[in-house]
C-alpha positions as CSV (number, residue, x, y, z in Angstrom):
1,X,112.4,-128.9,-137.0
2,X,113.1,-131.6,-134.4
3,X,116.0,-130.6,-131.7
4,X,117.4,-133.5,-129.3
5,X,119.4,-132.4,-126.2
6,X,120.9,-134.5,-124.2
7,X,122.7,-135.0,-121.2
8,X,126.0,-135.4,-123.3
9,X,125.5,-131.9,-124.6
10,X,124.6,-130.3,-121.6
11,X,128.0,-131.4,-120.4
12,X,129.6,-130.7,-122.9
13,X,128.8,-127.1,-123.2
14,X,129.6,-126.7,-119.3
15,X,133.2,-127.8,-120.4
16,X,133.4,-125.3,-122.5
17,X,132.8,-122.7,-119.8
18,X,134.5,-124.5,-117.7
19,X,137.3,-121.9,-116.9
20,X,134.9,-119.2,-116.9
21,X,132.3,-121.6,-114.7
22,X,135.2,-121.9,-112.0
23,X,136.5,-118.2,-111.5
24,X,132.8,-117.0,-111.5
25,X,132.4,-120.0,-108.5
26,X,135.7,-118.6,-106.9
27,X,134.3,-115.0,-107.2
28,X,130.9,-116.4,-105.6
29,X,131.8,-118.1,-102.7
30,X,134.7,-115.0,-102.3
31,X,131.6,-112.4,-102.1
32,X,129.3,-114.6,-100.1
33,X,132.3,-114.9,-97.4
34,X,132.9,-111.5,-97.5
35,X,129.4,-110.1,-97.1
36,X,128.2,-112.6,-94.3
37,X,131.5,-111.6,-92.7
38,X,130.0,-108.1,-92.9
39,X,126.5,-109.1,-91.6
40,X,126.4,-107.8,-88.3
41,X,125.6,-110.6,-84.8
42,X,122.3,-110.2,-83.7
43,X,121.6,-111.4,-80.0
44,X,118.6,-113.2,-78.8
45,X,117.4,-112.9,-75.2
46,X,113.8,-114.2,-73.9
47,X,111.2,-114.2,-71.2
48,X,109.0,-117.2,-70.9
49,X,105.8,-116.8,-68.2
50,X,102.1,-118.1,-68.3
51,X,99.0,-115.7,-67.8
52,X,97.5,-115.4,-64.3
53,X,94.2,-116.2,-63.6
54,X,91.3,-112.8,-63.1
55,X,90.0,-115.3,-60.5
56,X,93.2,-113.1,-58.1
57,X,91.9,-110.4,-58.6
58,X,88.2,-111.2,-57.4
59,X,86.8,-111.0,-54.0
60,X,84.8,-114.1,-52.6
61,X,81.3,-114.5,-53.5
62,X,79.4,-113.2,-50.3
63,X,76.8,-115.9,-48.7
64,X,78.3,-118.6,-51.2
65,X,80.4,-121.8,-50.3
66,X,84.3,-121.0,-50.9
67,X,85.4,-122.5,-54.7
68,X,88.3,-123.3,-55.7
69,X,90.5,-120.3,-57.6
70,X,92.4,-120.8,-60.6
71,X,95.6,-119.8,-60.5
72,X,96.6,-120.1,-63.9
73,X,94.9,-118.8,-66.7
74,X,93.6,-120.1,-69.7
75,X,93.8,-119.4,-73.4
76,X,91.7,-116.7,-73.6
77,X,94.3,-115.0,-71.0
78,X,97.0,-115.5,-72.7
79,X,95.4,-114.4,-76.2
80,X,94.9,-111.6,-73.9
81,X,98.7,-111.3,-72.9
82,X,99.7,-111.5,-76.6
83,X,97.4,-108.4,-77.6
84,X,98.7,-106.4,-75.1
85,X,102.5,-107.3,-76.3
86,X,101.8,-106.1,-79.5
87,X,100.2,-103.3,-78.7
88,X,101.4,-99.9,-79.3
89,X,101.6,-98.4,-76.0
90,X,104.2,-101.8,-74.9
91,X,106.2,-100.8,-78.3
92,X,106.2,-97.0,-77.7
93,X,106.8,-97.4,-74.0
94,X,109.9,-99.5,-75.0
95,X,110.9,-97.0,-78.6
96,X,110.8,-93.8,-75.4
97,X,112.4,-96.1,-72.9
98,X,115.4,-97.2,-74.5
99,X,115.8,-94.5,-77.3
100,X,115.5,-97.0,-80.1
101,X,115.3,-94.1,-82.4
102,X,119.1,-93.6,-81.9
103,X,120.0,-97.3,-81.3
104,X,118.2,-97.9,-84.2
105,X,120.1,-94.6,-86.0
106,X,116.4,-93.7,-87.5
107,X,115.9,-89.7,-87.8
108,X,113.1,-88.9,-85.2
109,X,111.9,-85.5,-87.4
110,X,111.6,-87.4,-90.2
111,X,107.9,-87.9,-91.5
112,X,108.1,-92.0,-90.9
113,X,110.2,-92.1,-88.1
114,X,107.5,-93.5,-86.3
115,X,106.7,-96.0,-88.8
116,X,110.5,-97.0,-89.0
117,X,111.4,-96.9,-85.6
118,X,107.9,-99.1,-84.8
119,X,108.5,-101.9,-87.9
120,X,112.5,-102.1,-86.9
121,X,111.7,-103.3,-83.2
122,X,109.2,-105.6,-84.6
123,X,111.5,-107.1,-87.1
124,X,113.4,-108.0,-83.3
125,X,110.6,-108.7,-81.5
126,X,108.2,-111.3,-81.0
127,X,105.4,-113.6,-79.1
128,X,105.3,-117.2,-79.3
129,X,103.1,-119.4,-78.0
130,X,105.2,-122.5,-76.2
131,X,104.1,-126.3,-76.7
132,X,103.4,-126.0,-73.0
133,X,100.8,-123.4,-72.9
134,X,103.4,-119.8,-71.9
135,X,104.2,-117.0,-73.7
136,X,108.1,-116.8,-74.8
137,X,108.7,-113.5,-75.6
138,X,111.7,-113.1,-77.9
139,X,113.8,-109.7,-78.5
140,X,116.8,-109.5,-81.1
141,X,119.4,-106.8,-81.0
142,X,123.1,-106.3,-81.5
143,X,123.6,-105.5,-78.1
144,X,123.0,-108.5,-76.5
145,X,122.6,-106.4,-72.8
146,X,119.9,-104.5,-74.8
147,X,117.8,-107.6,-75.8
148,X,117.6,-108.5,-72.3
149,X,116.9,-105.5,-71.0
150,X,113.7,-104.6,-73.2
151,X,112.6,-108.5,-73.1
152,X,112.8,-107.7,-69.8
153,X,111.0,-104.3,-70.0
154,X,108.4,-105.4,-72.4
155,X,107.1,-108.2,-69.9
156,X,107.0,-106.0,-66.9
157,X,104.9,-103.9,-69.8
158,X,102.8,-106.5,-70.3
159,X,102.3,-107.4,-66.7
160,X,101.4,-103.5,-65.9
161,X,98.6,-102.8,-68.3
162,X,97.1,-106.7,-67.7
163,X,97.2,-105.6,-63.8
164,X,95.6,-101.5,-65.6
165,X,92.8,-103.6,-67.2
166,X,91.7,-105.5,-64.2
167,X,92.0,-102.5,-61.7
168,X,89.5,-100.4,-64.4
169,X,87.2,-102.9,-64.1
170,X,87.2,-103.1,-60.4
171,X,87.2,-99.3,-59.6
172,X,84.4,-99.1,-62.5
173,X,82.8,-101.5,-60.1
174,X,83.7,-99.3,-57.2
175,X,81.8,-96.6,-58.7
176,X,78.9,-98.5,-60.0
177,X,78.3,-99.6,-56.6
178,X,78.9,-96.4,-54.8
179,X,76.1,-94.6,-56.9
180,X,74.0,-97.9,-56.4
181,X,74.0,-97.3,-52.7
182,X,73.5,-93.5,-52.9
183,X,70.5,-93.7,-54.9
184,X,69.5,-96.9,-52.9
185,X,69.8,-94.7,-50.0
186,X,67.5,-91.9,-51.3
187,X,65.6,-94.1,-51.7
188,X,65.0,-95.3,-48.4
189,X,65.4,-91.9,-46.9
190,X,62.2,-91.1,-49.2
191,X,60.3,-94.2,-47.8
192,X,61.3,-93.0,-44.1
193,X,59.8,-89.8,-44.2
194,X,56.6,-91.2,-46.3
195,X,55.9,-94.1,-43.4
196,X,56.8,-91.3,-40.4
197,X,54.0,-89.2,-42.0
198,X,51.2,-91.5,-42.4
199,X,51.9,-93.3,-39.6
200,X,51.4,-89.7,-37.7
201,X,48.5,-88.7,-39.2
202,X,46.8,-92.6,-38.3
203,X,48.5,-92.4,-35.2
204,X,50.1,-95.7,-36.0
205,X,53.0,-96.8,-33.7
206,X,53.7,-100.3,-34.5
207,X,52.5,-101.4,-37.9
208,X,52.4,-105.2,-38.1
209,X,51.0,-105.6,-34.4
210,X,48.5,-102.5,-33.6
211,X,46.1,-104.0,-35.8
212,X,46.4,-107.2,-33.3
213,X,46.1,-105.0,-30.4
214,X,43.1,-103.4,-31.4
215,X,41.5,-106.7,-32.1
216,X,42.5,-107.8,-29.2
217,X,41.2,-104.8,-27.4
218,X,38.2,-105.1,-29.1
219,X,37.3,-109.1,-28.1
220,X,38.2,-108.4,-24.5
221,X,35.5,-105.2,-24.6
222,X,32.9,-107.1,-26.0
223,X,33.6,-109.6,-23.6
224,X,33.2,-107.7,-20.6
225,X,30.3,-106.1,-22.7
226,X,28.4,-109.1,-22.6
227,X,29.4,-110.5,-19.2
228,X,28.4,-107.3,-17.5
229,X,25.0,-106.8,-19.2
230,X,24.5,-110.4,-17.9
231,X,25.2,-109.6,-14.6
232,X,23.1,-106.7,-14.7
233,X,20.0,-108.1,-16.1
234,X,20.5,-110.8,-12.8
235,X,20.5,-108.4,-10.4
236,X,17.9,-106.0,-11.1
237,X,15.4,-108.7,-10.2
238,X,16.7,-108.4,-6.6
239,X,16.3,-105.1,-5.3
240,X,18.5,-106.0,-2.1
241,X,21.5,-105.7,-4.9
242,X,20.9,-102.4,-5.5
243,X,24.7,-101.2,-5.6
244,X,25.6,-104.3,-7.6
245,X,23.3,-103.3,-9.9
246,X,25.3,-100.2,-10.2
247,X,28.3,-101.4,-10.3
248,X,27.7,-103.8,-12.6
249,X,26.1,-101.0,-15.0
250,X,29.3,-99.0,-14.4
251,X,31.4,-101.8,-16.3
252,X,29.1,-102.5,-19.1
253,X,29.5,-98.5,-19.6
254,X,33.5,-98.9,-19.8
255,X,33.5,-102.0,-21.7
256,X,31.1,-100.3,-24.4
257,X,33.9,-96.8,-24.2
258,X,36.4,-99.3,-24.4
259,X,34.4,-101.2,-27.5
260,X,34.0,-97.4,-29.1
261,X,37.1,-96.8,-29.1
262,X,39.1,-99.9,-30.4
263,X,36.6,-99.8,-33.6
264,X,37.3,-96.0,-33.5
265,X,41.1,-97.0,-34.2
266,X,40.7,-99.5,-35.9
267,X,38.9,-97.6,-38.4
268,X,40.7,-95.2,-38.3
269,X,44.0,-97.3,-39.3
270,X,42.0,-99.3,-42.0
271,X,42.9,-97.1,-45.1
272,X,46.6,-96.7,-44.4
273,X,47.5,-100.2,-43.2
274,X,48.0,-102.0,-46.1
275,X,49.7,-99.3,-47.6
276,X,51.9,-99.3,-44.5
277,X,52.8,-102.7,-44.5
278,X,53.8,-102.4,-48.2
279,X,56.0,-99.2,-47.8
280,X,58.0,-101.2,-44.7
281,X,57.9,-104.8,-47.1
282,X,59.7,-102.3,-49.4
283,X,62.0,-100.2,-46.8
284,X,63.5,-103.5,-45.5
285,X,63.9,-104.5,-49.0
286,X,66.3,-101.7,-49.6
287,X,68.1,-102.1,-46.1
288,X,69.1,-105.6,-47.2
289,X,70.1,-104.7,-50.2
290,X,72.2,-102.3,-49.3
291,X,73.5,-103.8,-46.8
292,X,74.9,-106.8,-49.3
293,X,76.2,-103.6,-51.7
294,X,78.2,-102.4,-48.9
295,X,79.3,-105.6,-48.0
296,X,80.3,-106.4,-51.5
297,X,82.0,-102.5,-51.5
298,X,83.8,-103.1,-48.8
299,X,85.7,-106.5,-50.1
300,X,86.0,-104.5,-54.0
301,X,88.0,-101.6,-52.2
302,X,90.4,-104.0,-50.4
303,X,90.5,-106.2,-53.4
304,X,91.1,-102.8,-55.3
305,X,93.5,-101.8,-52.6
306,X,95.4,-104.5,-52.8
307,X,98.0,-105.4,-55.3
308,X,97.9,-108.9,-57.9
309,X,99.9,-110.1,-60.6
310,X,98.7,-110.6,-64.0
311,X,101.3,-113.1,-65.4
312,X,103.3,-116.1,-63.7
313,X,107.0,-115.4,-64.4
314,X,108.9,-118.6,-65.2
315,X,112.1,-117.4,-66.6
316,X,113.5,-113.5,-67.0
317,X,115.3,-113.0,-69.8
318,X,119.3,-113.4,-69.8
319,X,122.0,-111.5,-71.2
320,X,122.4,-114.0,-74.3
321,X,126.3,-114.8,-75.2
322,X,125.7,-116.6,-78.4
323,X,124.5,-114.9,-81.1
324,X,121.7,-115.9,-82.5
325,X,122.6,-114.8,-86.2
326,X,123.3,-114.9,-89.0
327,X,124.3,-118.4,-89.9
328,X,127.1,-117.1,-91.9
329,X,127.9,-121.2,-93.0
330,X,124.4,-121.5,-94.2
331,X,124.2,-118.2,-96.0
332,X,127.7,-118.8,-98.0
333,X,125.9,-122.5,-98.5
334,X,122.7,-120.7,-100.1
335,X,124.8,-117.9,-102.3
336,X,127.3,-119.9,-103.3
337,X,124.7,-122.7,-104.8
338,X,122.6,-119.8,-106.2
339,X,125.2,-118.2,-107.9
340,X,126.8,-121.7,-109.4
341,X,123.3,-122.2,-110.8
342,X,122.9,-118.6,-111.8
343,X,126.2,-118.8,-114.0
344,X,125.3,-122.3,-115.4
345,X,122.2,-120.8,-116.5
346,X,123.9,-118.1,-117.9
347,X,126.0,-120.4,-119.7
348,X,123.4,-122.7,-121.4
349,X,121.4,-119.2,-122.4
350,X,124.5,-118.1,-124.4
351,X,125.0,-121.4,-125.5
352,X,121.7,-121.8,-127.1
353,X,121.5,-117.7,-128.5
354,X,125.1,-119.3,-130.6
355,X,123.1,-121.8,-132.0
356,X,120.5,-120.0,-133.5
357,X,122.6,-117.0,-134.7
């Protein structure tokens, strides 16, 4: 069985309906009027500001030239910024803030009153990303003082908890460092009391030189050693210089004490030198460095101390005076041609069920 249809016939059968086609249009465009009259206007108010830079927040390098500190921050900042406005301590803070559980008439004992309450502020609230690099953040409500006061809200929000994050890391830092030193500091205490021992039991007063003074000692005896054993072997082959004989004998006597004795010490320093030298090597070590720790301390408190933003505000949000919707003109459009079509359809289905009856 081969069935044409035309154009001609689907005319046709719409002129049959044609009555029915134009009250059901009437009745259409009558409900979509009525109901978008009934929609209620919705408000939009929004904040627009760009991430800061974590280059505020951070002291200058010690030692190191001064570099040049971004102000602005960059993507990963602001991907930063839009976590943090979706996250659920910025929606609670602003649900407990305003009392959206009332504005939004949502039962707070119920058993998804939180789930409600969280999906109806994000149906009205939202981050976007502007062609220009900032964050517009964008809040909807029927109040339109209410939108701007939680756009508002929210960004101050945003800004607190950006500011929390850094000032964690800092006092973490703070407290890193502050150990450091301590233990640092044992440390050298230990290393004191180590050197102050040996050095009493070698009777070692100056490290790096008493080695050099002992040498020097020790030349300087040997010296006189040999210049008065000279002397002496001269004059004992004139007996008319008896008592420089004597004399003479007397030196070579002191230098070879004085000899004794700067190997005696020298000796006796030998073994715990080296080991001295190291311990000291290591003690001034730890001074510097903690020295630099307390140095870098000192600029982390008053960076801590003081306070920074985390976001560049550009605009605040405004109490909006034009709503924002709903497009009543463009809903009635879209119902009305949906419900035309609908009853044409209609039409052509009873149409055809004729036919084959």
């Amino acid at each position: 069985m081969n069935n044409k249809y035309s154009l001609s016939d689907f005319f046709s059968q719409i002129l049959l309906w044609k009555k029915e086609l134009i009250r059901a249009s009437i009745i259409i465009v009558t409900i979509s009027v009525i109901g978008s009259l009934l929609l209620p206007n919705y408000y939009q108010a929004d904040t627009t500001f760009y991430a800061a830079s974590p280059d505020l927040a951070k002291p200058i390098p010690i030692g190191g030239d001064e570099k040049d500190v971004r102000i602005y921050g960059d993507d990963n900042d602001l991907d930063r910024l839009f976590t943090i406005a979706s996250s659920h301590e910025v929606l609670f803070h602003l649900i407990d803030s305003f009392d959206l559980y009332t504005h939004y008439k949502i039962d707070k004992g119920g058993a998804k009153a939180i789930f409600k309450v969280r999906e109806k502020l994000l149906s009205n609230y939202k981050t976007i990303k502007t062609k220009f690099g900032a964050l517009l953040l964008i809040v909807e409500d029927k109040d339109p003082a209410m939108s701007a006061k939680i756009a508002n809200a929210a960004r101050q929000k945003i800004d607190e908890l950006a500011q929390h994050i850094v000032k964690s890391s800092q006092l973490k830092l703070i407290q890193n460092y502050n150990s450091n030193i301590q233990i640092k500091q044992i440390q050298s205490d230990s290393l004191a009391k180590r050197l102050k021992i040996l050095k009493d039991n070698a009777d070692v007063f100056e490290t790096w030189g008493q080695t050099s003074i002992y040498n020097k000692i020790l030349a300087e005896s040997e010296s006189d050693l040999e210049d008065a054993k000279g002397k002496v072997a001269f004059y004992k082959k004139y007996p008319a210089y008896k008592d420089s004989v004597i004399r003479f004998m007397a030196m070579e006597m002191g230098a070879e004490n004085k000899k004794k004795k700067a190997l005696a010490e020298l000796e006796k320093i030998a073994p715990v030198i080296s080991e001295l030298k190291q311990l000291e090597q290591e003690q001034s070590r730890l001074h510097d460095q903690i020295s630099l720790d307390k140095e870098r301390l000192k600029q982390l408190n008053a960076t801590y101390s003081v306070p920074f933003t985390a976001l560049h505000l550009i605009e605040s949000a405004e109490i909006p005076v034009q709503k924002s919707r709903p497009k009543r003109a463009m809903i009635v459009v879209l119902m009305s041609l949906c419900g035309i079509m609908l009853s044409i359809l209609a039409v052509l289905v009873i149409q055809n069920l004729e036919k084959h009856e």
